[in-house]
C-alpha angles and dihedrals in degrees: 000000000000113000105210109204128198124187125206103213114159092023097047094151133183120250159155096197140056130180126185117205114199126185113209128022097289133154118248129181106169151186132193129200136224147094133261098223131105101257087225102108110122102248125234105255116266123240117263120238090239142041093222083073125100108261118237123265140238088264085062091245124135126229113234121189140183093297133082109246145181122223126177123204118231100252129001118295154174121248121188098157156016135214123209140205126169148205115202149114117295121286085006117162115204113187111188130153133225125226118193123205116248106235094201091044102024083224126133119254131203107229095227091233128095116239116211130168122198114194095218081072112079089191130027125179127187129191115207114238086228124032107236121200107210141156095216138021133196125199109207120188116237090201107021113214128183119250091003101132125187124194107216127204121184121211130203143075115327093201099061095243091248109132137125112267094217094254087123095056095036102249119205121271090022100126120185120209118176134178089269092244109118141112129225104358137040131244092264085062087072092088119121108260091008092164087204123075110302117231100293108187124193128230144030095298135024142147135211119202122211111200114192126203099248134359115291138175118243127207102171156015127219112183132179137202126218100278135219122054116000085022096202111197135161120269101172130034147153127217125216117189138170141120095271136045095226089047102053117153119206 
């Protein structure tokens, strides 16, 4: 039975609530990822691109100078922030910008925020608009300027937030809701590697609704189709999510 995956890198988003909409009588069995946790935890540095760079220090900040750099992380993770100190000359003003790399393309990415620091700040945080999750990062100056040093801290879930959210083995408190229009199973039979009929809804057009115990941040999606002969999966398909179900965003 082939397991389709789909990661939401650049659009990870926080939720009660899911809601799968299908075209077409299909079959679906499905799992999605996340954590549970608040992506606030301050990251282990990431390692430079190069050995000519300052190595970070015991507060976990890196020590950015002057150049543009890479620097990958040790494992896959989720970043939703930065922190910022600086060392530079009074009423200084750095701007730089942060590309992440996409895990899927491999490709750089410009994160869509400007970054700026102000030295009569002794302290500057920023939260990202979208959590990323990424393997490496580059900072890259926008007006590069000599003996002007950052100390970056990166902010976010060390742990890549990438974990099953207990919909395959039925976790307590999951509880599965769908338009009532289906043929031969019933909503709870959309769980991953379900060795019974999956939700098989009947029509055009359904939906199946996924409510979780408490609010959670998802990062992917893994569906199924029947299995065996005439494997019916599903092709096309459209997320709601919110933490209501009478407050659900495409």
């Amino acid at each position: 039975m082939e397991t389709k995956r789909h990661w939401f890198h650049e659009s990870a988003f926080t939720l009660r609530y899911l809601q799968i909409h299908v075209v077409k009588p299909v079959c679906l069995r499905l799992e999605f990822y996340g954590c549970s946790e608040v992506c606030s935890t301050i990251l282990q540095p990431p390692i430079p691109s190069t050995s000519l760079a300052t190595p970070a220090n015991t507060n976990n900040e890196i020590n950015w100078c002057q150049q543009d750099m890479n620097y990958k992380f040790s494992e896959i993770l989720s970043l939703t922030g930065v922190t910022i100190k600086g060392n530079t000359k009074p009423d200084k003003i750095i701007n730089f910008n942060i590309l992440y790399q996409n895990e899927t393309t491999k490709e750089w990415k410009l994160v869509n925020q400007s970054f700026r620091y102000q030295s009569t700040y002794t302290q500057m945080t920023y939260w990202f608009t979208d959590m990323f999750i990424t393997h490496g990062v580059k900072l890259q100056h926008v007006q590069p300027s000599m003996n002007d040093c950052l100390q970056i801290t990166f902010i976010g879930c060390q742990s890549g937030c990438m974990n099953k959210l207990g919909i395959e083995k039925n976790k307590v408190g999951i509880t599965f809701h769908d338009d009532g229009a289906f043929l031969n199973s019933k909503p709870a039979n959309g769980r991953l590697n379900l060795n019974e009929n999956a939700w098989t809804p009947f029509g055009n057009t359904a939906w199946l609704q996924v409510c979780l115990p408490t609010s959670q941040i998802i990062t992917g999606v893994a569906i199924q189709g029947q299995g065996g002969k005439g494997d019916g999966y599903v092709k096309t398909f459209k997320l709601q999510y919110g933490y209501s179900v009478k407050s659900l965003y495409d």
